[in-house]
C-alpha positions as CSV (number, residue, x, y, z in Angstrom):
1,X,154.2,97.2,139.2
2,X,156.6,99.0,136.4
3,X,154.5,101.3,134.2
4,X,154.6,100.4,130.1
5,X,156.8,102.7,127.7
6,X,155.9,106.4,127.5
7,X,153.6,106.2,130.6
8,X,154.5,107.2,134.4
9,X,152.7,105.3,137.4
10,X,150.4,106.8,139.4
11,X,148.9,109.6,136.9
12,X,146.7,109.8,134.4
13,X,148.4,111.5,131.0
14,X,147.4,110.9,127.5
15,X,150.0,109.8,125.1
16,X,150.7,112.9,122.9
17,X,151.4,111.2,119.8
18,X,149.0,108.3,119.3
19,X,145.1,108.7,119.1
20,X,145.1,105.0,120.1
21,X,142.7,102.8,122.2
22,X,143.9,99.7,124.0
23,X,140.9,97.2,124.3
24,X,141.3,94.4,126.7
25,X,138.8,91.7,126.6
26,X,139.3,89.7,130.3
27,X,137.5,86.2,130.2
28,X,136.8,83.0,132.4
29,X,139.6,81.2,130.5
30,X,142.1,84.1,128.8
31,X,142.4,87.7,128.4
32,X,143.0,89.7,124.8
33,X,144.5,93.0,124.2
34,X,145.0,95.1,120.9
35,X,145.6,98.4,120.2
36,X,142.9,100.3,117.6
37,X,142.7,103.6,116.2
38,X,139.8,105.9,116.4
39,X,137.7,103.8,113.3
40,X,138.3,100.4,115.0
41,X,141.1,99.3,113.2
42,X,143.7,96.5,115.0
43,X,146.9,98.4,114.5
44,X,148.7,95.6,116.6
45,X,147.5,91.5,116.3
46,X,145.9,90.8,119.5
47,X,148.2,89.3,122.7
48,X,147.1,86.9,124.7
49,X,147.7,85.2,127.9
50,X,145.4,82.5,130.1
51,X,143.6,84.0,132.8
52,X,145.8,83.1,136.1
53,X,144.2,81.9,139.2
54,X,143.0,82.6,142.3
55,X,142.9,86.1,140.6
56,X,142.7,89.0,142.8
57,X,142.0,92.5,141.8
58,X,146.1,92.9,141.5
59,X,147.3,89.9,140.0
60,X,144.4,90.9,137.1
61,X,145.6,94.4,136.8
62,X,149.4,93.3,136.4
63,X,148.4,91.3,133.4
64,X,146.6,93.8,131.6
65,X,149.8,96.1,132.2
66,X,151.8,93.0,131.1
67,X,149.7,92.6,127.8
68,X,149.3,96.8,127.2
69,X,153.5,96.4,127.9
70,X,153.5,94.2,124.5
71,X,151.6,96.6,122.3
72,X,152.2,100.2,120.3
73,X,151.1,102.8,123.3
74,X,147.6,103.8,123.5
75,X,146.4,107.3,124.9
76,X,143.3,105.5,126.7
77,X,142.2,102.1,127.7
78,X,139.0,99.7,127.8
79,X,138.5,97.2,130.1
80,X,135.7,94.1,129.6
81,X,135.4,91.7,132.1
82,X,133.2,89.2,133.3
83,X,130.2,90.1,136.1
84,X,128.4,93.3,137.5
85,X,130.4,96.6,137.6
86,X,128.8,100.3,137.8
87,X,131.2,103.2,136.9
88,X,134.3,101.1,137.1
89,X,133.5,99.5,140.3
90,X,133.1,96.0,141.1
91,X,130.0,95.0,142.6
92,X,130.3,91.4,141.5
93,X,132.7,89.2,139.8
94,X,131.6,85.3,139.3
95,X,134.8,84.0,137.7
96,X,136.8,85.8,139.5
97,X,136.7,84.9,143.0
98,X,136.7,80.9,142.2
99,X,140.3,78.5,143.1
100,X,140.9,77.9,139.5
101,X,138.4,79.0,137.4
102,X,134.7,78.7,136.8
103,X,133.4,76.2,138.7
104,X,135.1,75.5,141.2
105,X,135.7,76.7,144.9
106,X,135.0,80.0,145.9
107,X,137.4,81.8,148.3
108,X,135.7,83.8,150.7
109,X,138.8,86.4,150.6
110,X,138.7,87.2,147.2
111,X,135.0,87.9,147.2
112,X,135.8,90.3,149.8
113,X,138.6,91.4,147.6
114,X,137.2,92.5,144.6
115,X,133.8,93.6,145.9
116,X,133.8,97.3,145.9
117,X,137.2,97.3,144.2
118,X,137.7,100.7,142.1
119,X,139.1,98.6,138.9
120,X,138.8,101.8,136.8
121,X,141.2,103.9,139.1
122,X,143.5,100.9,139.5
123,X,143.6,100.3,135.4
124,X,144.2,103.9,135.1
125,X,147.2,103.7,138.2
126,X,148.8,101.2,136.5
127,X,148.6,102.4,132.6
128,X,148.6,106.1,133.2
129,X,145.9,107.0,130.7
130,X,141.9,107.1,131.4
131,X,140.3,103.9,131.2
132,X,136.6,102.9,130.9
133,X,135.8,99.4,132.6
134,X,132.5,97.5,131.7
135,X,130.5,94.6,131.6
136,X,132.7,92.3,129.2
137,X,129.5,91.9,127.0
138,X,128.8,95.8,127.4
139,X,131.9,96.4,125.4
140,X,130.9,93.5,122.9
141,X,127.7,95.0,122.7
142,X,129.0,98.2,121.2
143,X,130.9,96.7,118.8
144,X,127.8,95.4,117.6
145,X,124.8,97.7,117.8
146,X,123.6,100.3,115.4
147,X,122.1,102.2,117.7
148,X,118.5,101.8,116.3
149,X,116.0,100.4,118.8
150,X,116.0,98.3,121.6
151,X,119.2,95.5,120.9
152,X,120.3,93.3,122.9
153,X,123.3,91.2,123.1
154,X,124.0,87.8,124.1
155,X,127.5,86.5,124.3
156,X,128.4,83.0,124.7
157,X,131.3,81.7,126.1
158,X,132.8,80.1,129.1
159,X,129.1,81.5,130.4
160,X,126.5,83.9,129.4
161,X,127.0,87.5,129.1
162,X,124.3,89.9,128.3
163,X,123.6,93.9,127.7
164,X,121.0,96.2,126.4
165,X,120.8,98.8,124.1
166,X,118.0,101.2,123.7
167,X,118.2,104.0,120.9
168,X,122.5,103.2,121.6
169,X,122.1,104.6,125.1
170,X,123.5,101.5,127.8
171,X,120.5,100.3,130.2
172,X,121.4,99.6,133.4
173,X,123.3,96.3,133.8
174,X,121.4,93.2,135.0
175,X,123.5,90.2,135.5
176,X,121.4,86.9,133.8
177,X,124.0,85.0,134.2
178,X,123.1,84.4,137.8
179,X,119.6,84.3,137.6
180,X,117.9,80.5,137.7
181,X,116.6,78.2,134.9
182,X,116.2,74.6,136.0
183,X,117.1,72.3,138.0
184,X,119.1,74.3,140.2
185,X,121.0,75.8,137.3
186,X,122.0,79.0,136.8
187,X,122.6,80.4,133.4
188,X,125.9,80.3,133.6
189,X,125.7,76.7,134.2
190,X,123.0,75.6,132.3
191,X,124.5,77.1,128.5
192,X,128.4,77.6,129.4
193,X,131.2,75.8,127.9
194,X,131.2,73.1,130.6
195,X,127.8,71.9,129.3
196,X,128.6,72.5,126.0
197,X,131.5,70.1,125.8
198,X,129.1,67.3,127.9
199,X,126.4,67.9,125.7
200,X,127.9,68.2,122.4
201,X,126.8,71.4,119.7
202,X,123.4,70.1,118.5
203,X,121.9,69.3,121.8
204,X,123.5,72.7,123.3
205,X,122.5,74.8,120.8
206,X,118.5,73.3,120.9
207,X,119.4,75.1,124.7
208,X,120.6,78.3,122.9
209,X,117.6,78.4,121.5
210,X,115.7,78.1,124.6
211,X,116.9,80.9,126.3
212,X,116.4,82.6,123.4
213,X,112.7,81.7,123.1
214,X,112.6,82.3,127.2
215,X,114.3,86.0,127.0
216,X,111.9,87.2,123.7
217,X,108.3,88.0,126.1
218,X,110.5,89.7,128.5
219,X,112.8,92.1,126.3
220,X,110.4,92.2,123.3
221,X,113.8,93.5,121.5
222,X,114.0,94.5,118.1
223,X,117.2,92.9,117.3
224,X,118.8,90.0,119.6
225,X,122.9,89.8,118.4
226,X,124.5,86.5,119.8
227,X,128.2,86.8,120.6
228,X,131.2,84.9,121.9
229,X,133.4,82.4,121.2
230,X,130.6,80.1,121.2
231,X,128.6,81.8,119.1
232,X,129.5,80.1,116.1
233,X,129.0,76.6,117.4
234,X,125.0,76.9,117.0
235,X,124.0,74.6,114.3
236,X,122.5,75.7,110.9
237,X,119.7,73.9,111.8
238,X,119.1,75.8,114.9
239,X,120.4,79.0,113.5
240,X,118.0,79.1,110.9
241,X,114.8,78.7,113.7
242,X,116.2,81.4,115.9
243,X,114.3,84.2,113.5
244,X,115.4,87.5,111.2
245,X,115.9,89.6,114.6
246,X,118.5,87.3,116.0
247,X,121.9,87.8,114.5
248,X,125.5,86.5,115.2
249,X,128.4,88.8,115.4
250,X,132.0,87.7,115.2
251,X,133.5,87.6,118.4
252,X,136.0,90.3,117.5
253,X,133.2,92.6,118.5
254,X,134.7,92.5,122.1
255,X,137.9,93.5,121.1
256,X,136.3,96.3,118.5
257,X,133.8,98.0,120.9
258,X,136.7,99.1,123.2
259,X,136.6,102.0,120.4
260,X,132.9,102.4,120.2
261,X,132.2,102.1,123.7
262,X,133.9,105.5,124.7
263,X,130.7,107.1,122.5
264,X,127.8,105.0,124.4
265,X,125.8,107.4,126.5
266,X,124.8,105.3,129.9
267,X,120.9,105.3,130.6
């Protein structure tokens, strides 16, 4: 895999003349990049490309080097991708390890493949400047949070991400998405973008507000932010029953917290 301009494969080196963060937002359906400087501003308009599948840990890191290769050089990188990680590892990916996307068949090679992969070091290999790998809804989360409280985030997309804040230090991450509703459902499953398109936006979002309702007793937060691409498909109607401490953030907050997140102090 070539390195991008002005870096050298296989080392870590900062950029000298560019205070510049790379922010890559990795999805079930496509992957982002922009480059930002230090306040959070888009110094580039964001690339794209669909997400590729079967997607191993390679073929994942070789388009965020194809994406960073299309943008002004950056002196440090942030990664946000769907499932568990802890400190750039990969414990779980859900997306990730399917045939062709969410939903379909899971290969038993790639789960073996990324689980345990090092995507930090990897990132870092192929770039050559330190990287910082989260939770996809970790990085949208500190785009979003003031850092006063307990907050919470809730991005919805292709499924449901999720991350906690308390007093802007990062809580451990605990993957909802997985965890069961009804039916047989998973989270993922029962408020992604597959039931949203069956369902239609009013019936989906009376779900949105479900979880919402479900999640309150158990985080008692103090502010709830709703994220995601879908995020903006909740109905008035439902919007305005949701309450003052739920809030909807533009989904450029995924892109934007690759800045912020290099501040957030892990719990």
């Amino acid at each position: 895999m070539a390195p991008g301009p002005g870096r050298r494969a296989g080392t870590v080196t900062r950029v000298e003349h560019t205070n510049a963060t790379l922010a890559v937002d990795c999805g079930g359906g496509g992957i982002k990049a922009s480059v930002l400087d230090a306040a959070g501003t888009m110094h580039a308009q964001p690339v794209r490309a669909t997400t590729p599948y079967p997607l191993p840990p390679s073929r994942l890191v070789s388009t965020i080097a194809s994406l960073a290769a299309q943008l002004p050089p950056a002196s440090r990188a942030t990664v946000g991708m769907p499932g568990m990680l802890r400190h750039g590892v990969v414990i779980h990916t859900p997306h990730y390890i399917t045939r062709s996307g969410p939903r379909t068949r899971v290969l038993p090679e790639l789960e073996l493949h990324w689980a345990g992969f090092d995507m930090r070091g990897a990132v870092e290999e192929a770039l050559g400047i330190p990287a910082l790998v989260l939770n996809d809804a970790e990085v949208h989360g500190a785009g979003s949070v003031t850092g006063a409280g307990l907050e919470m985030i809730v991005t919805l997309g292709t499924g449901l991400g999720n991350a906690v804040f308390d007093g802007g230090v990062l809580a451990p991450h605990v993957e909802l998405s997985q965890g069961p509703v009804k039916w047989g459902l998973t989270y993922d499953d029962y408020i992604g973008e597959h039931e949203r398109l069956r369902l239609g936006d009013a019936m989906w979002s009376r779900r949105v507000r479900n979880v919402v309702e479900a999640l309150r007793p158990m985080y008692r937060w103090d502010r709830l932010y709703l994220g995601g691409g879908n995020s903006r498909r909740i109905t008035p109607v439902v919007l305005a029953r949701l309450g003052d401490d739920v809030v909807i953030v533009p989904n450029s907050a995924g892109i934007v917290g690759g800045v912020r997140a290099w501040e957030l102090r892990a719990g």
